[in-house]
py3Dmol code that shows the C-alpha trace and the ligand (Angstrom):
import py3Dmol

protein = """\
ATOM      1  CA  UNK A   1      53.142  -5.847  18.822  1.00  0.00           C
ATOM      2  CA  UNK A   2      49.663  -3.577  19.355  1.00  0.00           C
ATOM      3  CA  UNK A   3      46.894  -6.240  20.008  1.00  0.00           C
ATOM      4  CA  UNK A   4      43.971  -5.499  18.314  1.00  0.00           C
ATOM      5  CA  UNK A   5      40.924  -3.519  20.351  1.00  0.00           C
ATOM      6  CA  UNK A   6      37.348  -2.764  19.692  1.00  0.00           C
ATOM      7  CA  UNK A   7      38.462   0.981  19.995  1.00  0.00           C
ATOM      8  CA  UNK A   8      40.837  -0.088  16.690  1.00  0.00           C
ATOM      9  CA  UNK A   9      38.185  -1.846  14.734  1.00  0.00           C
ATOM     10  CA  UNK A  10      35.745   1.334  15.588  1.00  0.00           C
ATOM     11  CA  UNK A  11      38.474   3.999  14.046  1.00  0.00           C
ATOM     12  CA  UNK A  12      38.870   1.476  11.175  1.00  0.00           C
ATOM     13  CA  UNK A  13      35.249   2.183  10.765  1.00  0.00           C
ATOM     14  CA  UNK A  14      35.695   6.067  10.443  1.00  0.00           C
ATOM     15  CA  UNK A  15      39.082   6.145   8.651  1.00  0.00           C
ATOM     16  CA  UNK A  16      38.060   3.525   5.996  1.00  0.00           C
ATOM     17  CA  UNK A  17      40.432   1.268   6.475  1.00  0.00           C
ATOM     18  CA  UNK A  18      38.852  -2.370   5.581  1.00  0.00           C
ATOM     19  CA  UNK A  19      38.980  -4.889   8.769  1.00  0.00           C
ATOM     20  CA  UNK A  20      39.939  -8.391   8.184  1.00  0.00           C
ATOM     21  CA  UNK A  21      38.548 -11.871   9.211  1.00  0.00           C
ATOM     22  CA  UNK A  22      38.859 -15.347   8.979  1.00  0.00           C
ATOM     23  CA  UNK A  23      38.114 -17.925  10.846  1.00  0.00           C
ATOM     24  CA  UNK A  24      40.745 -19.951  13.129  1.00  0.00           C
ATOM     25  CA  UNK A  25      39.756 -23.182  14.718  1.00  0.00           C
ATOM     26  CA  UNK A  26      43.697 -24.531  16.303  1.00  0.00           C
ATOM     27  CA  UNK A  27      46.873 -22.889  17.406  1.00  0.00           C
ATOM     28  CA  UNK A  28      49.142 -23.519  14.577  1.00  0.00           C
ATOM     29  CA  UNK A  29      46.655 -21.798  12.087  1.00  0.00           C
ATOM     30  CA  UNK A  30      45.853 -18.965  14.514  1.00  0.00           C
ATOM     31  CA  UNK A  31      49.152 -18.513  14.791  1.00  0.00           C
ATOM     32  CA  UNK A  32      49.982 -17.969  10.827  1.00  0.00           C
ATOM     33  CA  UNK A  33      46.766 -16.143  10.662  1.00  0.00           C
ATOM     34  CA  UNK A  34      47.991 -13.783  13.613  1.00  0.00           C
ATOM     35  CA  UNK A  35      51.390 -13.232  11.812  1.00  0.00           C
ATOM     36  CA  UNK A  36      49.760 -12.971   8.457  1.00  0.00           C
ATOM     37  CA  UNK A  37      47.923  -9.535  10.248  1.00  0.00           C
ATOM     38  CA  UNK A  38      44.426 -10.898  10.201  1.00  0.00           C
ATOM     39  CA  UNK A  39      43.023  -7.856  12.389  1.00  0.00           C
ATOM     40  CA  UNK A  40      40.246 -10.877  13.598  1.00  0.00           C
ATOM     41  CA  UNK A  41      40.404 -14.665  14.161  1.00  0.00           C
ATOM     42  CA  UNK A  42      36.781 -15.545  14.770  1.00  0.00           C
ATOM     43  CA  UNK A  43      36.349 -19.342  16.392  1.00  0.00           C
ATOM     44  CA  UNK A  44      33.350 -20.124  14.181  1.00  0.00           C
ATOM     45  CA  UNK A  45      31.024 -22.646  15.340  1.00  0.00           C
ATOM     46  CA  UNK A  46      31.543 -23.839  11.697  1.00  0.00           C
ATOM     47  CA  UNK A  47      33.956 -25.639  13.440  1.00  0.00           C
ATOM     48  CA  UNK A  48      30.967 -28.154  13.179  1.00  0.00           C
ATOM     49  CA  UNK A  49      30.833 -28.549   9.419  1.00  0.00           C
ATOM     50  CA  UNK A  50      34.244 -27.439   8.743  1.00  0.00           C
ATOM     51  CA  UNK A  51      36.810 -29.468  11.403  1.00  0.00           C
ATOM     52  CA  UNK A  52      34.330 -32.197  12.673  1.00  0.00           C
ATOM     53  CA  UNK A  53      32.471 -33.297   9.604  1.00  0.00           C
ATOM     54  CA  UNK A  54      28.677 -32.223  11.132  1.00  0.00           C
ATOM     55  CA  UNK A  55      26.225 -31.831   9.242  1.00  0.00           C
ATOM     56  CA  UNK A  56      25.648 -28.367  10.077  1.00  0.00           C
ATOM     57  CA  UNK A  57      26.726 -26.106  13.120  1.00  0.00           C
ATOM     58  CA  UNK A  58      23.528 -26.874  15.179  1.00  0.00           C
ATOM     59  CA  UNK A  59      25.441 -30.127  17.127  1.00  0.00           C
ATOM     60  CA  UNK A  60      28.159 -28.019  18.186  1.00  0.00           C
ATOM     61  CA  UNK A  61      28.666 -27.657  22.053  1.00  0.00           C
ATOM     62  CA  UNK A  62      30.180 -24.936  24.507  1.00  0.00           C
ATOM     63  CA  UNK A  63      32.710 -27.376  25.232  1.00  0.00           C
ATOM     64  CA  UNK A  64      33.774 -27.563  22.049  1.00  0.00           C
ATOM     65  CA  UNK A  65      33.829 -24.517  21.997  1.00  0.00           C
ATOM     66  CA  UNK A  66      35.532 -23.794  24.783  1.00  0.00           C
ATOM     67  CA  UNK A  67      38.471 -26.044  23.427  1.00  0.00           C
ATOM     68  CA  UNK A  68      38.953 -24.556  19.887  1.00  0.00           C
ATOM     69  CA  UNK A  69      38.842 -21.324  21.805  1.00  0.00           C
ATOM     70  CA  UNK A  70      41.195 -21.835  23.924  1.00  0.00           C
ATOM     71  CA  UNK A  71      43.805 -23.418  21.150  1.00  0.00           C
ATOM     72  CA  UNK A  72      43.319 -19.928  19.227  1.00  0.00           C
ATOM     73  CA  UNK A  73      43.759 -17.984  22.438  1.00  0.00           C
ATOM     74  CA  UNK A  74      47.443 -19.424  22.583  1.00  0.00           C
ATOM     75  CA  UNK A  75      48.231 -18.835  19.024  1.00  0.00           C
ATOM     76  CA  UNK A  76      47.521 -15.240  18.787  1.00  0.00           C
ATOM     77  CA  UNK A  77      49.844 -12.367  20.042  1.00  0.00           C
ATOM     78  CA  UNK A  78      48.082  -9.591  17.605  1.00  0.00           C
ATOM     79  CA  UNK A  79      44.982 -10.544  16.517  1.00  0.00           C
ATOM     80  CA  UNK A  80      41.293 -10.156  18.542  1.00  0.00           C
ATOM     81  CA  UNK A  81      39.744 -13.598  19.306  1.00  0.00           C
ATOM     82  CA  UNK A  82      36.486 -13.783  18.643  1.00  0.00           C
ATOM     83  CA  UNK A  83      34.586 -16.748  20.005  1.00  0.00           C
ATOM     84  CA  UNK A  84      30.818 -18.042  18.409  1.00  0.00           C
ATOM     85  CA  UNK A  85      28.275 -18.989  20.986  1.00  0.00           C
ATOM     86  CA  UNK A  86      26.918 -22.051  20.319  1.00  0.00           C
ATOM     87  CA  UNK A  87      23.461 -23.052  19.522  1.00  0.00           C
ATOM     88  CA  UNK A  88      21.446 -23.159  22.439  1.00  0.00           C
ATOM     89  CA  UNK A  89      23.963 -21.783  24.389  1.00  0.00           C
ATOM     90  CA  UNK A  90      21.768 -18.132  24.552  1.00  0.00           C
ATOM     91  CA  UNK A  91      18.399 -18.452  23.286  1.00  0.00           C
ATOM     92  CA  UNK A  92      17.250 -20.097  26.707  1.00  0.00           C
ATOM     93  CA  UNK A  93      17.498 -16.847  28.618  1.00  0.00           C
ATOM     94  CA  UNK A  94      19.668 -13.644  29.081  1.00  0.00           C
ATOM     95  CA  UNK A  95      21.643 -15.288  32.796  1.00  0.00           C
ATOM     96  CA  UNK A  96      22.470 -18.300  30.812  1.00  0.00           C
ATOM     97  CA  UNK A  97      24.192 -16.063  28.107  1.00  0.00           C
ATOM     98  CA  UNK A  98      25.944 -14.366  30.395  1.00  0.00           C
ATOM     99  CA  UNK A  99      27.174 -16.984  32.235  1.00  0.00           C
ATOM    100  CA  UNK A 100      28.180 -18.679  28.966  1.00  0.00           C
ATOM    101  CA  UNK A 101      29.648 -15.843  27.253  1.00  0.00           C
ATOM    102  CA  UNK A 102      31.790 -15.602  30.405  1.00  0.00           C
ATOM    103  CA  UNK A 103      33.037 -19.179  30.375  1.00  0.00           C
ATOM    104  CA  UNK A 104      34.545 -18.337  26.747  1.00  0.00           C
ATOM    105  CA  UNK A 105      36.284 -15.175  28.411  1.00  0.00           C
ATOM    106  CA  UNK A 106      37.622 -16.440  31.565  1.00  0.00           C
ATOM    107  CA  UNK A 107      38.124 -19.916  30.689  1.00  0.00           C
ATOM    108  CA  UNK A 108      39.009 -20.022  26.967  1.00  0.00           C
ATOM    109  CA  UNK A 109      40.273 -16.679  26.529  1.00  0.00           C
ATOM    110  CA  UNK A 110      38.594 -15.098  24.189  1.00  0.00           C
ATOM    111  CA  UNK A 111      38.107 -11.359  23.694  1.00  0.00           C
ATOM    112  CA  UNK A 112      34.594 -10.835  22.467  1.00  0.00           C
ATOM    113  CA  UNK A 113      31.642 -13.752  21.663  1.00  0.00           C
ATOM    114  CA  UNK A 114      29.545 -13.600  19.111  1.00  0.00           C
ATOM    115  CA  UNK A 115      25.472 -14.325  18.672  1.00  0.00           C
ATOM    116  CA  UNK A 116      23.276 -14.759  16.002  1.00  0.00           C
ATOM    117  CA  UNK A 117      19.770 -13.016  15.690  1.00  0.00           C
ATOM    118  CA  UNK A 118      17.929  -9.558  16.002  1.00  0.00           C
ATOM    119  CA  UNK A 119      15.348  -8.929  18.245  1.00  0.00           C
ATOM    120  CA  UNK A 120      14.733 -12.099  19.898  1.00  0.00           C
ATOM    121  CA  UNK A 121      18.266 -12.055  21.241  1.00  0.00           C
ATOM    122  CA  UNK A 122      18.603  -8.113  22.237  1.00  0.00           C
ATOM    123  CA  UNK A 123      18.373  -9.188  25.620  1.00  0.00           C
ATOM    124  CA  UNK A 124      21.277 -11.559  25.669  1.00  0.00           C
ATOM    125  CA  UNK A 125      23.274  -9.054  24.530  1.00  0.00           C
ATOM    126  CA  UNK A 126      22.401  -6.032  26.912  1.00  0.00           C
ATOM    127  CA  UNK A 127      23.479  -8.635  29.395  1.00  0.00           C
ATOM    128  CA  UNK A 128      26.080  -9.925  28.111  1.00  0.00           C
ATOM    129  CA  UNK A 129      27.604  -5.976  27.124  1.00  0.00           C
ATOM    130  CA  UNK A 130      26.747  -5.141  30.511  1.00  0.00           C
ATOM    131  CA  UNK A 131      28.942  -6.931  31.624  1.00  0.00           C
ATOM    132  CA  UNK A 132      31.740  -5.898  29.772  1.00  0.00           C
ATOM    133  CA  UNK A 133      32.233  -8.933  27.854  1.00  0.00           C
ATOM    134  CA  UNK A 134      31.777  -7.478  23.789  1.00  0.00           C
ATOM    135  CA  UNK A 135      29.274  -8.697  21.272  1.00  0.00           C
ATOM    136  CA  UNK A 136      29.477  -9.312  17.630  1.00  0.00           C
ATOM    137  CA  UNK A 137      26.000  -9.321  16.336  1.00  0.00           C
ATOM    138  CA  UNK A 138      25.466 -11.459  13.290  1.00  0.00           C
ATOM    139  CA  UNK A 139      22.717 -10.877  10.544  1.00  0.00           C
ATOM    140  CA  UNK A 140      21.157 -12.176   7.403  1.00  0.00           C
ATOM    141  CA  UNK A 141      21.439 -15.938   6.681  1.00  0.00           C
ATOM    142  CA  UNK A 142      22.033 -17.565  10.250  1.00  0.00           C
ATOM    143  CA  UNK A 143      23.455 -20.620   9.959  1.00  0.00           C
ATOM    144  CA  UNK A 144      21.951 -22.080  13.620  1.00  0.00           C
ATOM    145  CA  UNK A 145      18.129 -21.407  12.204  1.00  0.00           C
ATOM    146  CA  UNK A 146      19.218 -23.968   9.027  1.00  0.00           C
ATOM    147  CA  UNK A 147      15.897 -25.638   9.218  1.00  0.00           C
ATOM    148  CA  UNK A 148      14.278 -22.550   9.728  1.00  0.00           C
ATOM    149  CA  UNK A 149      15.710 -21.046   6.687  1.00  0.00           C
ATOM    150  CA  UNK A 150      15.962 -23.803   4.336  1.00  0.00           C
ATOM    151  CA  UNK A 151      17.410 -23.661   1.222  1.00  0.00           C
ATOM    152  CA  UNK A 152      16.962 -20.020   1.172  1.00  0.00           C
ATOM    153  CA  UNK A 153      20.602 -18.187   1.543  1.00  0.00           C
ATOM    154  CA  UNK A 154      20.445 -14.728   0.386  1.00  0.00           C
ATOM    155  CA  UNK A 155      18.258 -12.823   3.033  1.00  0.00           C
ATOM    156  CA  UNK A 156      16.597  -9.595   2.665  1.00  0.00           C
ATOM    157  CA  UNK A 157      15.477  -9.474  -1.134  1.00  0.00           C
ATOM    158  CA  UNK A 158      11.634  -8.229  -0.485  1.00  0.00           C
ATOM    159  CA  UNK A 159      11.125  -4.710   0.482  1.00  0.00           C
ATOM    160  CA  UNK A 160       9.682  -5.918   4.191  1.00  0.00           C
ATOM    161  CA  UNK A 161      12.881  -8.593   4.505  1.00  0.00           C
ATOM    162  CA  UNK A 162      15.047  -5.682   3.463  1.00  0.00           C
ATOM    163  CA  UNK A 163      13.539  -3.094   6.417  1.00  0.00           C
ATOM    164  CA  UNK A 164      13.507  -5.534   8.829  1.00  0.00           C
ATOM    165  CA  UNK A 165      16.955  -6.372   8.492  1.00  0.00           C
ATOM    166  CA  UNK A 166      17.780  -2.534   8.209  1.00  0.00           C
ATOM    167  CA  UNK A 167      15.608  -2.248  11.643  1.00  0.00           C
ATOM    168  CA  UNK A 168      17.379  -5.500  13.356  1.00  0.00           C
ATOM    169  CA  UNK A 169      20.937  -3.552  12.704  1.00  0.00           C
ATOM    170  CA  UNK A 170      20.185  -0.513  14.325  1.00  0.00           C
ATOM    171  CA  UNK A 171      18.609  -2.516  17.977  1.00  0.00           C
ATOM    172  CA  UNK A 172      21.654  -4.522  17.809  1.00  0.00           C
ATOM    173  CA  UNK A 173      23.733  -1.245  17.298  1.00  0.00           C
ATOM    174  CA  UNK A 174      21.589   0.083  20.422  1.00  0.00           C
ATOM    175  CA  UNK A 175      21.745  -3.102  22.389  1.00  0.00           C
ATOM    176  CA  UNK A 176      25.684  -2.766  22.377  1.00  0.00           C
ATOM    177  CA  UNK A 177      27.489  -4.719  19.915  1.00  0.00           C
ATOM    178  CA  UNK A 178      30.646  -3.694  18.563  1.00  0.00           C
ATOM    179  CA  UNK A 179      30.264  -4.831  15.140  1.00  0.00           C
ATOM    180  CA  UNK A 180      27.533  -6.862  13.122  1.00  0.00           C
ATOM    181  CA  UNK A 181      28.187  -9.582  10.515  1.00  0.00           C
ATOM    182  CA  UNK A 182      26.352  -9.495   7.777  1.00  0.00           C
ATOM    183  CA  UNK A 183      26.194 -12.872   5.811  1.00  0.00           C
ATOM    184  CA  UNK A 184      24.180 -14.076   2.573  1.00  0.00           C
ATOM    185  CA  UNK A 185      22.970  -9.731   2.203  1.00  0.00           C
ATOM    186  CA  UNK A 186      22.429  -8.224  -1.350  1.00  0.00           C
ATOM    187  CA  UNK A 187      25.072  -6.193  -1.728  1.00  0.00           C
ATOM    188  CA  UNK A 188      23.177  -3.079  -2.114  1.00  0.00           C
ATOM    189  CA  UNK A 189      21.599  -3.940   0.829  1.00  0.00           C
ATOM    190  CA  UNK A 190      24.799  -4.041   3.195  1.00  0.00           C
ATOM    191  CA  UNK A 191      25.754  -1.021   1.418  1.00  0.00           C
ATOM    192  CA  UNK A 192      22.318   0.644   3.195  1.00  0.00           C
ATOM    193  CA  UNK A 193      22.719  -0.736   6.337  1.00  0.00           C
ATOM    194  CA  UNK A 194      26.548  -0.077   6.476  1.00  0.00           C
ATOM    195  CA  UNK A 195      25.740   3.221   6.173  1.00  0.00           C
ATOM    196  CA  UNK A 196      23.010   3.341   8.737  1.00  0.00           C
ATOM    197  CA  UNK A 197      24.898   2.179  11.696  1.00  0.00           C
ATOM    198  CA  UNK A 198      27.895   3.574  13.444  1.00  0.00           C
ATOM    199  CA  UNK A 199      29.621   0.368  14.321  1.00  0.00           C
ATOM    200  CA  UNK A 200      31.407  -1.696  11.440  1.00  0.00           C
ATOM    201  CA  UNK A 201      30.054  -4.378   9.821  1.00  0.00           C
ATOM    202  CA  UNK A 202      31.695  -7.680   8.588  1.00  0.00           C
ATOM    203  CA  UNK A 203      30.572  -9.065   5.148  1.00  0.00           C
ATOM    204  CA  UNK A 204      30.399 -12.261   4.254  1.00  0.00           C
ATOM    205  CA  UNK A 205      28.570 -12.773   0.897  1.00  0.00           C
ATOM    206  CA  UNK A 206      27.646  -9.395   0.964  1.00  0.00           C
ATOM    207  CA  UNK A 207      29.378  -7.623  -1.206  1.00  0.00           C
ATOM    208  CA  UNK A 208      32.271  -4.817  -0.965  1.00  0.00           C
ATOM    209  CA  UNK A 209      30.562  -1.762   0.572  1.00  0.00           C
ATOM    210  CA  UNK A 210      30.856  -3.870   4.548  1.00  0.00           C
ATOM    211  CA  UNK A 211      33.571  -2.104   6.677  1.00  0.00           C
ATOM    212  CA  UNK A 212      35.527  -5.593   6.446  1.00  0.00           C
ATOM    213  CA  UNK A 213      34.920  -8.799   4.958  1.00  0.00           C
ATOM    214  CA  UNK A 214      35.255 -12.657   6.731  1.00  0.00           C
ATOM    215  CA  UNK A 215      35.501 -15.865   5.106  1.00  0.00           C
ATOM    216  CA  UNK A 216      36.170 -19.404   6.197  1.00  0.00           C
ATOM    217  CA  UNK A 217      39.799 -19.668   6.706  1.00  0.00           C
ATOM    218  CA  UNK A 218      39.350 -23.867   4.837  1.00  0.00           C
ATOM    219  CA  UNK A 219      37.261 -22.112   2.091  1.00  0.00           C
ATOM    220  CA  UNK A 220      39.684 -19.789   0.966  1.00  0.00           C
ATOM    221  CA  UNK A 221      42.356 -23.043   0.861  1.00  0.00           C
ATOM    222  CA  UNK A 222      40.710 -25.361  -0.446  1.00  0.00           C
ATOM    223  CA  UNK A 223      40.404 -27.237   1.642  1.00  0.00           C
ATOM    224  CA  UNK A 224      36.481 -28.461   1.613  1.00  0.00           C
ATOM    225  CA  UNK A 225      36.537 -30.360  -1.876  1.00  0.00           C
ATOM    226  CA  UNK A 226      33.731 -29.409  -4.634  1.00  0.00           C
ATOM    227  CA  UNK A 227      32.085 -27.282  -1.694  1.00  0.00           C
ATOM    228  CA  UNK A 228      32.731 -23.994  -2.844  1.00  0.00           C
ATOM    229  CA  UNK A 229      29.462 -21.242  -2.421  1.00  0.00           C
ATOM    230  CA  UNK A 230      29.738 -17.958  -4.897  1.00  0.00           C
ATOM    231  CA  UNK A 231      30.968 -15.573  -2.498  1.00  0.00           C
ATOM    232  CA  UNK A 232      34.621 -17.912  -1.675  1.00  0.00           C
ATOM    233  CA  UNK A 233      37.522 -16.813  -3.704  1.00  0.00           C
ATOM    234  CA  UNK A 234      40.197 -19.379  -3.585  1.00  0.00           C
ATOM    235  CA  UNK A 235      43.515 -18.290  -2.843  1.00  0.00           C
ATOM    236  CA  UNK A 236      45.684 -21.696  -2.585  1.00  0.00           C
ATOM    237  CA  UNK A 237      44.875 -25.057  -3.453  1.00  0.00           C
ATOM    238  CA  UNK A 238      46.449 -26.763  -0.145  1.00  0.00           C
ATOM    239  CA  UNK A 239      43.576 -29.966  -0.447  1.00  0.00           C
ATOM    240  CA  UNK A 240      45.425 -30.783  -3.220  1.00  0.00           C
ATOM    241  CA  UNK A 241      49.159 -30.123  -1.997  1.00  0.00           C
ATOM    242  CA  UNK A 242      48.030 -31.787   1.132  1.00  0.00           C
ATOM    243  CA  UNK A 243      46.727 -35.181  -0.612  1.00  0.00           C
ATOM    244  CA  UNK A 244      50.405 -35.135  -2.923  1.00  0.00           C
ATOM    245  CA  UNK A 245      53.002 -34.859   0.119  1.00  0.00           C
ATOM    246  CA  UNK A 246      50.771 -37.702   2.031  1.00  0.00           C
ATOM    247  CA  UNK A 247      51.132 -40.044  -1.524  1.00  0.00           C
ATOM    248  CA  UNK A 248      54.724 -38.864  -1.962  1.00  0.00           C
ATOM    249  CA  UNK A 249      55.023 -39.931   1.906  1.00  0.00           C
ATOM    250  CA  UNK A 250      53.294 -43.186   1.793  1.00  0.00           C
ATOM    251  CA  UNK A 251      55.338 -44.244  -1.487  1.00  0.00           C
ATOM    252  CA  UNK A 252      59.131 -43.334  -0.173  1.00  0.00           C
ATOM    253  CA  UNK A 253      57.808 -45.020   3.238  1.00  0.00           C
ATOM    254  CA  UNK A 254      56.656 -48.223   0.829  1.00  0.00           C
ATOM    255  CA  UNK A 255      59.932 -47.576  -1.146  1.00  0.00           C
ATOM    256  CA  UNK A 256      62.438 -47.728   1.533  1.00  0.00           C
ATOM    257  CA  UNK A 257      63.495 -44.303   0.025  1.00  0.00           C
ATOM    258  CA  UNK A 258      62.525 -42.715   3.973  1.00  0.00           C
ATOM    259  CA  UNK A 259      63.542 -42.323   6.272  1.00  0.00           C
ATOM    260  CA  UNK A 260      67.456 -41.902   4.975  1.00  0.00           C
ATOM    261  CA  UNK A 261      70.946 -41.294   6.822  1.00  0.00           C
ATOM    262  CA  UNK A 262      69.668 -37.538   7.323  1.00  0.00           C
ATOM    263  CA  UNK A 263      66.531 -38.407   9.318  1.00  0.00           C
ATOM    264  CA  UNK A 264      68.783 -41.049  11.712  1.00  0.00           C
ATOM    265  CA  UNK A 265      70.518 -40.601  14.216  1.00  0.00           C
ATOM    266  CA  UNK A 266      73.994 -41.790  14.806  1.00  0.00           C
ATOM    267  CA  UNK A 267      75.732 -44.358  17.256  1.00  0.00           C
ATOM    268  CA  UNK A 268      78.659 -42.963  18.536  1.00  0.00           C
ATOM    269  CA  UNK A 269      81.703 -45.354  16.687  1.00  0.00           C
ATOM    270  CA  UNK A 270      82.902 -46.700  19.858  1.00  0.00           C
ATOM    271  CA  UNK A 271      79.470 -47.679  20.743  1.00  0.00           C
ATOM    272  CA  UNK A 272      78.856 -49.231  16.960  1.00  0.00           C
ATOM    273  CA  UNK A 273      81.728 -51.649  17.009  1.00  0.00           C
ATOM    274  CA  UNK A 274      80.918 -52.454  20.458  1.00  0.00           C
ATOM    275  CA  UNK A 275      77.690 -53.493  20.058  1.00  0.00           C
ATOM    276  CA  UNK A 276      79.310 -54.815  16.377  1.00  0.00           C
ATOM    277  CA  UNK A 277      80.833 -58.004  18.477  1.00  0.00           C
ATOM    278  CA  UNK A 278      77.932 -60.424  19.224  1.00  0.00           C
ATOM    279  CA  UNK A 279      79.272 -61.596  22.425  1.00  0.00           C
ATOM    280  CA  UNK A 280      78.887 -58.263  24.444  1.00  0.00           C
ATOM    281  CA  UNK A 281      75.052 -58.113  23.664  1.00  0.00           C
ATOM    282  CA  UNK A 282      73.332 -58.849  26.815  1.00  0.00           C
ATOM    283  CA  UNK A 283      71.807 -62.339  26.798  1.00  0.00           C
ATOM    284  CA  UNK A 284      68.356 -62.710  26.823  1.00  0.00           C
ATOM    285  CA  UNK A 285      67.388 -64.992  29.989  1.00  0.00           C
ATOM    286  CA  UNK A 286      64.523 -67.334  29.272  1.00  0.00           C
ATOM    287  CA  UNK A 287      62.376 -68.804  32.110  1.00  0.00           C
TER     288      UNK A 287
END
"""
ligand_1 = """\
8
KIV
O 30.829 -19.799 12.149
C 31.325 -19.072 11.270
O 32.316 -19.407 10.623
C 30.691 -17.788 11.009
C 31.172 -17.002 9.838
C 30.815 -17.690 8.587
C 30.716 -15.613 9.873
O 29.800 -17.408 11.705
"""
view = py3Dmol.view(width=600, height=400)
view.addModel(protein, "pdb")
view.setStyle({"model": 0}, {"cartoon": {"style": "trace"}})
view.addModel(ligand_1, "xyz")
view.setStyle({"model": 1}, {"stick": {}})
view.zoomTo()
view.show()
């Protein structure tokens, strides 16, 4: 099977045809996910909030990182792998993103990282790009500058907050990045900027006009409780399916009703009726 490239995501772009992405955090889902034709698994550093109960992604580490990549690396035979750089993992300076962004390559396997941020981090990427390692850019609500932002979600409803996010687009466009997500954006909004850059842009909570759409692979499952923010559609309820099987588990297991003649395995008869006549079981020497 074709892997996906950047080259394929970019004629997606021109052709029309809607990319799709979801995050991936282990092999076994990556895997289903890569089978399923997900075009991109992106290794979200929601792995934080979503896998390892944080509060937030903000605690999340390039080793973790590294790890989760890694596991989605060796799940995928289709799919692009898209890896998140961690907080603090870029902002220091440009070298240290590189050198980052190239542990998630060569160690982890991933096929592009991503960053968060306009112009304070258009030098990070030039390096990075450089390089030839390729850049997702990621706009609108950032989920690393949580107590920057506040409560605030939806970015870019003022007339200045609109520009600037129209203007932060286009530099990451120039800087080199492949593709920009574009998360918490009035729809109109992504429409605009959608329009105003060549490369495609990934919506999440942005509305339909984005060249694809992402969502959080547990979100869509239900898999994260009560949590569920406007722009998730549901499309299984496997929280609840998981929480019956365990109950229906725990109460054959209680019951005696598992594990039955079908989950055993089998002494050969010989070997039964042997073992059958006390005297030929070994003796236990006491001291
Ligand atoms: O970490 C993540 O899951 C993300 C998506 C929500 C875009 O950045």
């Amino acid at each position: 099977m074709k892997r996906v490239t950047i080259d394929a995501l970019q004629t997606m772009k021109g052709t029309g045809e809607l990319i799709t992405v979801l995050t991936a955090y282990d092999f076994p889902t990556a895997r289903l996910l890569d089978e399923a034709g997900i075009d991109v698994l992106l290794v979200g550093d929601s792995v934080g909030n979503v896998v390892l109960g944080y509060e937030n992604t903000l605690p999340v580490t390039m080793e973790v990182m590294l790890h989760h990549t890694a596991a989605v690396a060796r799940g995928v035979s289709r799919s692009l792998v898209v890896a998140d750089m961690p907080f603090m993992s870029y902002q220091v300076d440009a070298s240290e993103a590189l050198r980052n962004a190239g542990r998630l390559v060569q160690e982890a396997r991933a096929q592009a990282v991503k960053l968060e941020g306009g112009e304070p981090v258009l030098k990070a990427i030039h390096r990075v790009v450089e390089a030839g390692i390729p850049v997702m850019g990621h706009l609108g609500y950032t989920p690393q500058s949580v107590n920057q932002l506040g409560s605030r979600v939806v970015q870019g409803r003022t007339r200045k907050e609109a520009l600037a996010l129209v203007e932060s687009a286009q530099q990451l466009e120039e800087a080199g990045c492949f593709s920009i997500v574009l998360e918490c954006v009035p729809a109109q909004l992504a429409a605009q900027i959608t329009e105003s850059v060549g490369i495609p842009t990934i919506g999440i909570g942005a509305g339909a006009q984005c060249d694809g759409q992402v969502l959080v692979l547990h979100d869509i499952l239900g898999m994260t409780g009560d949590f569920k923010p406007k722009f998730v559609k549901r499309y299984a309820d496997i929280g609840n399916a998981v929480r019956q099987a365990v109950e229906d588990y725990a109460r054959e297991v209680r019951s005696g009703a598992f594990p039955n003649g079908m989950h055993s395995f089998a002494l050969p008869e010989e070997v039964a009726a042997d073992l059958a006549r006390k005297e030929e079981l070994p003796r236990i020497r006491r001291v």
